[in-house]
C-alpha angles and dihedrals in degrees: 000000000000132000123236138212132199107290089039095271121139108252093176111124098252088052091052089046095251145341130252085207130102115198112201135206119188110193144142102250102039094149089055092049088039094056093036088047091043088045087046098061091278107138119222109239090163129013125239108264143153112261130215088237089071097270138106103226149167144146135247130185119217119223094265095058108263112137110218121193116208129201154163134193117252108171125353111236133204115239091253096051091059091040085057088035092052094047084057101047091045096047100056 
């Protein structure tokens, strides 16, 4: 399937050679969404991990171009947890 804009020309990003737009999806089960998207023609840009801001997080892209990020809250974390959890990420 392509998208079309007005004058008939493809405007999908693949068509246009990338996006500069990150669609996101919070949810509980983001590894269930994440395998069933990566089985289903998603390509992993960025693996599902645990983040040091509390999610578990990572980013497809879908076969016309659009990158999706995924994630689910783990652990809420006060401001100053992910400022100290970020130092130390940062710092390895």
């Amino acid at each position: 399937m392509n998208f079309r804009s007005t004058g008939g020309k493809r405007s999908s990003p693949e068509a246009l050679g990338g996006t500069p737009v990150v669609l996101h999806l919070q949810m509980e089960n983001a590894d269930e969404f994440f395998s069933h998207a990566a089985a289903n023609g998603a390509t992993v840009k960025m693996p599902l991990a645990d983040q040091f801001w509390g999610d578990r997080y990572g980013q497809l892209q879908d076969p016309f171009g659009h990158i999706w990020s995924v994630g689910a809250t783990k652990k809420k974390l006060s401001e100053e947890e992910i400022k100290e959890a970020a130092k130390a990420h940062f710092n390895q």
